[in-house]
Every structure is written in C-alpha cells, then in structure tokens.
N, C-alpha and C positions, 0 to 999 in steps of 0.2 A: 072229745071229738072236735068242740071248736077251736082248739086251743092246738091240736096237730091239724087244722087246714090252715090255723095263721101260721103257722111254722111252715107248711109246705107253701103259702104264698109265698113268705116272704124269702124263701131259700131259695124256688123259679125265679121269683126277682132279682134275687142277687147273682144269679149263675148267668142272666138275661143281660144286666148290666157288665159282667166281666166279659162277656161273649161278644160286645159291642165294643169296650174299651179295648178289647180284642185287636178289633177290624183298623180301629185307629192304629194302635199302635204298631200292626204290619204295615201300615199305607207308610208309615212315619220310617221303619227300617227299612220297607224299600225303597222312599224315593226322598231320603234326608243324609247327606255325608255326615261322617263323625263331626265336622268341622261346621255344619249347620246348615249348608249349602243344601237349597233343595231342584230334583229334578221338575220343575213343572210340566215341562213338554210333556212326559211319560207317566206324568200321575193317574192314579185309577180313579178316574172321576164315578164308576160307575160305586167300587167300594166304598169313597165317600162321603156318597150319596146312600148307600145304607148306613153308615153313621150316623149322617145329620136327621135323616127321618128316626133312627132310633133318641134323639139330643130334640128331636120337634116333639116328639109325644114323652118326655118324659120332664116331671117337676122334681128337683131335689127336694126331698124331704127336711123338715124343722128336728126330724130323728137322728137325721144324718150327721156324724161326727166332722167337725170342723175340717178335717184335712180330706174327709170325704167330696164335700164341697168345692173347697179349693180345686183341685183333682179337676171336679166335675168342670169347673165355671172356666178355669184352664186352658182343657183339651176343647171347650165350647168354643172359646175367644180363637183359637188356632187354627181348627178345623175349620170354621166358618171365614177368618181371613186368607185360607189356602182357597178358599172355595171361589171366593171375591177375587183371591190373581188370576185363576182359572178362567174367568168371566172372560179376562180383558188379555190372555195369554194370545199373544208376544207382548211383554210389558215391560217398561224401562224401568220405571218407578213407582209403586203402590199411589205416592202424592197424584200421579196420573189420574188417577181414576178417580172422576166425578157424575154424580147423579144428582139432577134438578139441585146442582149449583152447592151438592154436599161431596163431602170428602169419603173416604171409605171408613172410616171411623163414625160417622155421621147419618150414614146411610141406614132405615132401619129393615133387615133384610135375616138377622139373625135368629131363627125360632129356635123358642125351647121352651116346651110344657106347656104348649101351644101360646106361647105370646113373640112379639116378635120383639126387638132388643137391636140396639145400634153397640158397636163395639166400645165406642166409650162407654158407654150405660155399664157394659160386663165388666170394662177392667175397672172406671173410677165409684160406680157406685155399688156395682155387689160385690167386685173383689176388693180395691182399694179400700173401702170404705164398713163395709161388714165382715170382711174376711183378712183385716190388716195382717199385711206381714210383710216389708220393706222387698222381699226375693220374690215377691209377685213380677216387680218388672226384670226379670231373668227367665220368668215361666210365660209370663206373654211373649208374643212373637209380632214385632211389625213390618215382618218380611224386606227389609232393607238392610245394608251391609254391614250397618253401624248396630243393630242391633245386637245384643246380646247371642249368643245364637241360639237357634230352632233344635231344643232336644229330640233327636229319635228313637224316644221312648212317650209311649204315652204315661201318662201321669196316672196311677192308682190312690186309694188311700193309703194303702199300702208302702208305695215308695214316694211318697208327694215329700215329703220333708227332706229324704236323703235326694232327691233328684235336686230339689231348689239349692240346694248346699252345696252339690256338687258344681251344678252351673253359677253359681255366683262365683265359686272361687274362681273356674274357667276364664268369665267373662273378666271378672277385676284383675287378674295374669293374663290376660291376653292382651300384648304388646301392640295390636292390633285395632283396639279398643282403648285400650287406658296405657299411658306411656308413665310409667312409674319408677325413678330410680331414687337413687339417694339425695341429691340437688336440684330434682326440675320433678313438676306432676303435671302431667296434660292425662282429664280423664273425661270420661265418656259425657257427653249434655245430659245424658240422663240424670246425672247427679246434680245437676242444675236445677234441671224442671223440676223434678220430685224430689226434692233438699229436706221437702219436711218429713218424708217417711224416711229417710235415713238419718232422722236428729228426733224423730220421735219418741224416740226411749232417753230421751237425754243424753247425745251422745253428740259426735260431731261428726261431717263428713269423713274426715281423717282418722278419726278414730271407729268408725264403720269400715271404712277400707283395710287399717291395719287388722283387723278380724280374721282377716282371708289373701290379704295381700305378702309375697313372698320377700319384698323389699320393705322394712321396716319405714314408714312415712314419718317424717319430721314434720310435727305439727303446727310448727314457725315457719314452713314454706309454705308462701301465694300456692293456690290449686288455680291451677288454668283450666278451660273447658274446651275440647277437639271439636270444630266443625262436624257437624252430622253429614254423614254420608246415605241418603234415602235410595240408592239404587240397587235393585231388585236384587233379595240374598237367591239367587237362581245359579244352577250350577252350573 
C-alpha cells in the first residue's frame, strides 16, 4: 500500500509539472516568432504568472535526471527574464534596466523552491557550472538582438537535447549572428566571453563551430568578434 501511494505521488507530480511546463510553452508559441522575436506588448502576463508561482514552490530534485534539470533551470532563467522586460515594457534595451544601481542579471528577484536567485546565479553557477554543457548559451535568452534566439518551445526532458542542437546549428548559420564563409569569420561575442566552455572538451573554437557550421572553417583564419547588439529582441 505504501509503495502505490509513492507511485501515485509521484505520478500527480509528474502530470503537475508537464501541466505547468504546459503553460510555458503556449505563452512561448503564442507570443514568440519562429525567428525569436517576441511579442511583449501582447504577453499574457496573467498566464505567466501561473508559471512562475508553479517555478516559486517547486525545488528540482537530486532524483532528477540531468537533462531534467537543465530543462527546468532553462525555462526558469527565460521565464523570469520575460517577466523583468515586462516590468519596464516599453523597453529599448534589457542593459536599461537597473535596480539599486544592479543590472537585470544582478537583480535578485528570481524564486524557485522558495529561494530567491539573481539570473547570473541560474545561468553561471547552477547551469554553467553544475549542469555544463557549452548549448546552454543558445537555451538562455538575453532578450537582445544579438542573442541567440528565444526557442518557442518550452524546454522538457524529453526534448531538452534535440531542442539545444537544434538551436545551436540555427544560431551558428545564422548570417545574422555569425558571418562565416570560406576567407573571413566575424562571429558572435559570445564566443569570446565563454571561450572556455567551447575549448573545454579539448577542442578549439573553430573546431566547435565546424560541428554545426554549414561552411567548412579553415582553422589558419584570424576569428574576429561582431559588436553585440543589446537592443530588445521584441517584435
């Protein structure tokens, strides 16, 4: 008998959590273009806002399967930085927004499993850092142009790996983002800033790119880094 009430716990929980991941992921196909672009004006703050109280009272478990995690810590960092443009909608730039002389990455504002969490906290030390995996920065979202773009798909365990794989290739072809031909490489800062999680398998930037990139990179060509463009990825 105790043994079919942990089973029916733990099944209510699990249908509890896909039912929320749910909500995300329609907020996400309604008001996110293929192309990443999101409607702010017209976001359902009220839907949300039953998200993020579902992401305030719940703690990932130490049970939970790595890409479970991810998934989770993910659709946390996104939700919560849609939540933050909305604050300050009409918004030019994310960089805009400051509180008591912090940035919005800095700000601590984010609950989940009732603690509160500044955005750098989620991506550099529980994703970055406990949940490594270089397509992390293609599943964050810093709501600016130059970003990677904003999947409208919420992130499961389920599809957490083929979602990141898909958007990397996206981002790294995207002519937009990274200008990559046979004789010249101008590619995103990101590859800058976080050099070490793309050389930390022992590999080199150039050689993380050709992974996924559709122009074979010659690994004797200077890599140049494109100006960041931080104005609001809004549609």
């Amino acid at each position: 008998m105790k043994k079919l009430m942990v089973l029916i716990i733990a099944s209510l929980t699990f249908a509890q959590a896909n039912a929320q991941t749910a909500i995300f992921n329609d907020l996400l196909q309604e008001h996110v273009t293929a192309d990443g672009f999101v409607d702010y004006t017209s976001f359902n703050k009220e839907k949300l806002e039953r998200y993020l109280s579902y992401l305030e009272r719940t703690s990932p478990e130490v049970t939970w399967s790595e890409n479970k995690q991810k998934a989770f810590w993910i659709n946390a960092y996104n939700a919560y930085t849609i939540k933050k443009i909305l604050e300050y909608d009409p918004l030019i730039s994310i960089v805009d927004i400051k509180e008591n002389n912090q940035t919005a990455w800095k700000i601590p504002f984010a609950k989940v499993g009732g603690k509160t969490y500044t955005l750098d906290y989620i991506e550099h030390e529980i994703l970055r850092k406990n949940l490594f995996d270089p397509r992390i920065h293609v599943g964050v979202n810093c709501a600016s142009n130059s970003c990677p773009k904003l999947g409208n798909v919420a992130f499961t365990e389920e599809n957490v790996e083929a979602t990141l794989e898909k958007l990397m290739e996206a981002f790294i072809n995207d002519s937009t983002k990274n200008k990559i031909t046979e004789n010249k490489i101008q590619i995103s800062s990101i590859f800058d800033w976080f050099e070490e999680d793309f050389i930390k398998n022992g590999t080199t930037v150039a050689a993380y790119l050709n992974t996924y990139s559709k122009t074979t990179i010659n690994k004797k060509i200077a890599i140049h880094y494109l100006k960041y463009d931080w104005s609001l990825n809004g549609k």
